[in-house]
N, C-alpha and C positions, 0 to 999 in steps of 0.2 A: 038098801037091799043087800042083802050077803051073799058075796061070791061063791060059787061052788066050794066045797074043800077044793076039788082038783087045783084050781086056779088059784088060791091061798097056797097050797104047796109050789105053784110055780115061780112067785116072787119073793118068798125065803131067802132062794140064796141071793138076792142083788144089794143086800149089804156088806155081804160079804166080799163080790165081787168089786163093789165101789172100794173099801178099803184097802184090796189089793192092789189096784191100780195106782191109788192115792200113794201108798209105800214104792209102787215102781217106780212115779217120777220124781217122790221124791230121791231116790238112790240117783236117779240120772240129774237129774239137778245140783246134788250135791259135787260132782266132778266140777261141772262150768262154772260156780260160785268159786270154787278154790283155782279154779285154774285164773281168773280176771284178776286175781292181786298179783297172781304171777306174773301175768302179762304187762301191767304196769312198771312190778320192780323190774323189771327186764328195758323195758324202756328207759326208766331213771338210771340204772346202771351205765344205759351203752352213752347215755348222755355225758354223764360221767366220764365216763372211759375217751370220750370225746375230747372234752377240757383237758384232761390232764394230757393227752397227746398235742394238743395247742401250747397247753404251759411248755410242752418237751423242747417243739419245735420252735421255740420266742425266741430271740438273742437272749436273753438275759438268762444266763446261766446260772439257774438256783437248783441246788442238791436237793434230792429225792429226800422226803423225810423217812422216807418208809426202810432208804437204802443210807444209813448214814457211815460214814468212812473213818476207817480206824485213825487215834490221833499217831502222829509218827513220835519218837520214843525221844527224851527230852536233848538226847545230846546230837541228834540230827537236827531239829531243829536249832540249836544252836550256830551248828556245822554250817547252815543252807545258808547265811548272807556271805560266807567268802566267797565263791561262785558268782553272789550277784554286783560282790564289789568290784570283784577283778573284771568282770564283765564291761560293770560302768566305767569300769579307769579306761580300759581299752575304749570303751564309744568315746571319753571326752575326743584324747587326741584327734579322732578322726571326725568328730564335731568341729574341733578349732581347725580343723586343716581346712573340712568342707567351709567355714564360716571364712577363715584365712584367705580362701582363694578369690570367691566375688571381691571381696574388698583389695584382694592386690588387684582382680582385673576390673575393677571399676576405679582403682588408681591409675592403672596403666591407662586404661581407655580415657580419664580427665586429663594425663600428666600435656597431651600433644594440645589441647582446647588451644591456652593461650599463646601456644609457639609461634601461626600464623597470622596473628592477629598485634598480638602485643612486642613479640621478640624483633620480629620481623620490620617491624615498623622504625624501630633505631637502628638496623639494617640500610632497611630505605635510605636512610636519613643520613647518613655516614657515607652512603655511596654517593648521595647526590649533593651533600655539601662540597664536595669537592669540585665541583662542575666550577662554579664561578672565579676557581684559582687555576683551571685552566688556563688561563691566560692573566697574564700580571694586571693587563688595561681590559678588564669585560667590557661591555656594549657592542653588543651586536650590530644595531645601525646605530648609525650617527648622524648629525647634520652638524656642517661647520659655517661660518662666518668670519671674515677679518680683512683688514688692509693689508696693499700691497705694496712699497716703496721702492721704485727699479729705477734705472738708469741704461739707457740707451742709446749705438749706435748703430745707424741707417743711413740706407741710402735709396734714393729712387730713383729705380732708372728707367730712362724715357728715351724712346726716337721716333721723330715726327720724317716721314717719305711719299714724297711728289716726284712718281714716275723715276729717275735716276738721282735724284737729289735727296741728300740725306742730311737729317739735322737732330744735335744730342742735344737732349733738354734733360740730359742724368743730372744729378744733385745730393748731396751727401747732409743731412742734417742730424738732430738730435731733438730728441721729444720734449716741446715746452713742456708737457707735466711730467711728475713724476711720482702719480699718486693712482691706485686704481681700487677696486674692490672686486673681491673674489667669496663665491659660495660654493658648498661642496656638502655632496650626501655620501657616504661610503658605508660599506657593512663588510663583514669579516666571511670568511673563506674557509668553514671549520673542515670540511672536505679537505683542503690540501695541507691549510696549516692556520690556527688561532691568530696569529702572527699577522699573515696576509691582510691585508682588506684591499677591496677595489670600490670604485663609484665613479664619478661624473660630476662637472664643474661649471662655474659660469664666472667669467671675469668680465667687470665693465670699467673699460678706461673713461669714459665719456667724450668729450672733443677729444680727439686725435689732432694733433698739427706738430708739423716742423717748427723747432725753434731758430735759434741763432741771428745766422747771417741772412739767412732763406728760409721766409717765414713764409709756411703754406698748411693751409687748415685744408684737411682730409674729411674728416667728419664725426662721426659716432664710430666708434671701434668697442666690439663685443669680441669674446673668446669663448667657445662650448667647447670641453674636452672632456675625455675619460683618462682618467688616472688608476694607479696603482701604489701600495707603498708596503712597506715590509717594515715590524716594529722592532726593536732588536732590544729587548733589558738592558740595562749598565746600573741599575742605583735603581732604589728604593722608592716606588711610582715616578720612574724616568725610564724613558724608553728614548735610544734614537731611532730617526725613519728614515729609509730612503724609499725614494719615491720617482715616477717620472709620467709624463702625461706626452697628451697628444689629441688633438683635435683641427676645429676648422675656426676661422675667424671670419667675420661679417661685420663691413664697411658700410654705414649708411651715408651717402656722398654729403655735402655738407659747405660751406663755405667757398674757398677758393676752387675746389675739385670741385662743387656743384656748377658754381658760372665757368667753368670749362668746359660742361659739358652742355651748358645752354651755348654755349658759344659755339662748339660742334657741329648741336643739332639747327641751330639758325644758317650754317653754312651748309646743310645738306650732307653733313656727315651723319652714318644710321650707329648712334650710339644711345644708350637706353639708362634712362637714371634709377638704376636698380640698385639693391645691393651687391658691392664687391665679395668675393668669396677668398680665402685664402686658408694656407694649413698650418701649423704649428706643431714643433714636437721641445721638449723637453726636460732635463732632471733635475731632482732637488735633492738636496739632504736638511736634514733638522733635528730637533728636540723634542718630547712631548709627554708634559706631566698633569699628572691624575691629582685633580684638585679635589673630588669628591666623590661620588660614585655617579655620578650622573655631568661629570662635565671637566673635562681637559684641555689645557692651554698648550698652545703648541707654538713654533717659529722654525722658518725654513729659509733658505737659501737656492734661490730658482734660479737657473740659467735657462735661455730659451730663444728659438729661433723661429722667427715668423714670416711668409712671405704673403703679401698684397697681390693680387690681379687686380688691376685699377684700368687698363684699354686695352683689347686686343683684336683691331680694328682693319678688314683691307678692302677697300671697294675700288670700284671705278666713278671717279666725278666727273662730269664736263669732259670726257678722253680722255683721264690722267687716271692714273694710279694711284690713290691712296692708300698711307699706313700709318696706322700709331700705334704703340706699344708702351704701355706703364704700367711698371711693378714696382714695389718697393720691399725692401730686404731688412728687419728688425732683428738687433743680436740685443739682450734684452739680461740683466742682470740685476736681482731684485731680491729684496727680504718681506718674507712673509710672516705676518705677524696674525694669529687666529684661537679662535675657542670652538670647541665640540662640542657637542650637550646627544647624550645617547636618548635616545628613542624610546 
C-alpha cells in the first residue's frame, strides 16, 4: 500500500540525518583513539625514567652515556701520577710504622713470658744451693751411738745411828769396769747459730760395783741426760766440739746393795727396793769428721761428776732412834769413742 506523499516527504531527510551523526562520532572518536597510544608511551617513558634513576642511585659508578666528559689534554695526563706517587711514598712510611708498632708491642708484651718461669728458676736455684754450705757438717737431726772407756774415783759414804751411837761405814773404791755405752739424738739450733746443736742421751754401765780392796756390787747403773755442744771448723770436714751435759742417774739395787736392804727390811727397818735416783753434770771436748753426707765419726774426752742417794732412812725401832745414810760420789774421766748417721 503507498503512503500518502505527505508521509514520503517526511522520511527523506533521515539519511541524511543518519550520516550526520555517523561523521559526528566519528570526529569525537578520532581524539580518544589518538590519545590511548599516548597514554601508553607516557607510561613506558616514566618506567624508563624509573631505571635510569635506580641505575643513578646503584654504587657502581657508571658515566652517563648521554653526558660523556671531555678527555683531559695529553700532557696532564701524564702530569697526574706524580701526585699519586708522592702520595704513595708518604702512606708506605706510615704503613711500616703502623705495621712496625704491633710487632714491637707484641715483642714487648712476649719479651717478659719467660722471665718468670724460666729465668727465675736458676734464680731459685743459686739461692738455695747455698743453704746446705750453711754449715760445714749439714744434718739437721742426728742420732749417735758408741762406747765409752772411763776411769773412776769414788767414794761412798755411809753412817749407820742407834739413838747417840754412831758408826762410818764410808768407803773409798774404784769401778770394777771400765766400759759403758752411750746413745744420743741431737738436732741443730738454726735460730741461734748452724753451729749449736742440743739433744738428749742415755748411758748404760750395766753392773755397777766397787772394785779393789772393797768389793761391793751396787746394781744396774743408767744415765739420762740433756746435752749441748757447739762445733767449731779447724780443717777440711773437721770440726772441734765442746760440749757438756747434765742429767739424773737411776740405780737398780742389785747384788750386795739388794741383800742390804732385805736385811733392813727383815729387821724392821722401812726401806724400799726401788730405784736410787741421783744427778750428774758435766763437760767434754772433742773431734768430729764428716765421713759422707749422711754419717760422722767423732771422739770426745768426758770428765763428770756423779752423786748416788743409796739410804736416807730415820725412824723410831723398839724406842731407839734409827738412821742410815748412803751416798756415793763418782769423779768419772773417760773417752768417747762414737758415729752419727743424720736423719
Amino acid at each position: 500500500m503507498l503512503l500518502p506523499l505527505r508521509s514520503r516527504n517526511m522520511f527523506q531527510p533521515l539519511p541524511r540525518v543518519c550520516c550526520g551523526l555517523l561523521s559526528a562520532l566519528l570526529v569525537l572518536a578520532a581524539p580518544a583513539v589518538e590519545a590511548a597510544p599516548s597514554k601508553k608511551a607516557s607510561k613506558s617513558s616514566r618506567t624508563g625514567t624509573s631505571k635510569a634513576g635506580a641505575s643513578k642511585t646503584s654504587p657502581a659508578s657508571q658515566p652517563a652515556a648521554s653526558t660523556p666528559e671531555p678527555s683531559p689534554p695529553a700532557e696532564e695526563t701524564k702530569a697526574a701520577p706524580a701526585p699519586a706517587e708522592a702520595a704513595k711514598a708518604a702512606e708506605e712510611p706510615a704503613r711500616l710504622a703502623v705495621e712496625s708498632k704491633p710487632a714491637a708491642e707484641s715483642k714487648a708484651a712476649a719479651a717478659p713470658r719467660p722471665a718468670p718461669v724460666v729465668r727465675s728458676a736458676p734464680v731459685v736455684r743459686a739461692a738455695a744451693a747455698p743453704e746446705p754450705t750453711a754449715s760445714i757438717f749439714p744434718g739437721r737431726v742426728r742420732i749417735g751411738v758408741g762406747p765409752d772407756l772411763f776411769f773412776e774415783s769414788s767414794r761412798m759414804s755411809g753412817e749407820l745411828g742407834i739413838d747417840t751411837s754412831r758408826r762410818d761405814e764410808s768407803f773409798d773404791y774404784s769401778s770394777a769396769g771400765f766400759l759403758s755405752v752411750t746413745a744420743w739424738l741431737n738436732s741443730s739450733v738454726p735460730s741461734v747459730s748452724e753451729r749449736l746443736r742440743v739433744g738428749a742421751g742415755l748411758r748404760v754401765f750395766g753392773n755397777y760395783a766397787a772394785g779393789g780392796d772393797r768389793e761391793f756390787g751396787f746394781g744396774l747403773l743408767n744415765e739420762v741426760f740433756a746435752t749441748g755442744e757447739y762445733g767449731l771448723p779447724v780443717a777440711d770436714k773437721m770440726e772441734v766440739v765442746f760440749a757438756a751435759r747434765a742429767g739424773l742417774s737411776f740405780l737398780i739395787p742389785g747384788r750386795e746393795f739388794s741383800a742390804e736392804i732385805r736385811r733392813l727390811q727383815e729387821q724392821g727397818v722401812s726401806v724400799w727396793s726401788v730405784p736410787r735416783v741421783g744427778w750428774l753434770v758435766g763437760p767434754s771436748v772433742g773431734a768430729r769428721r764428716r765421713m759422707s753426707e749422711r754419717i760422722w765419726l767423732r771422739a770426745d774426752v768426758l770428765g763428770q761428776v756423779e752423786q748416788q742417794y743409796l739410804f736416807a732412812t730415820s725412824q723410831e725401832i723398839s724406842g731407839f732412834n734409827y738412821t742410815k745414810n748412803w751416798s756415793t760420789l763418782a769423779l768419772r774421766l773417760g773417752l768417747s769413742l762414737g758415729a752419727e748417721f743424720s736423719l
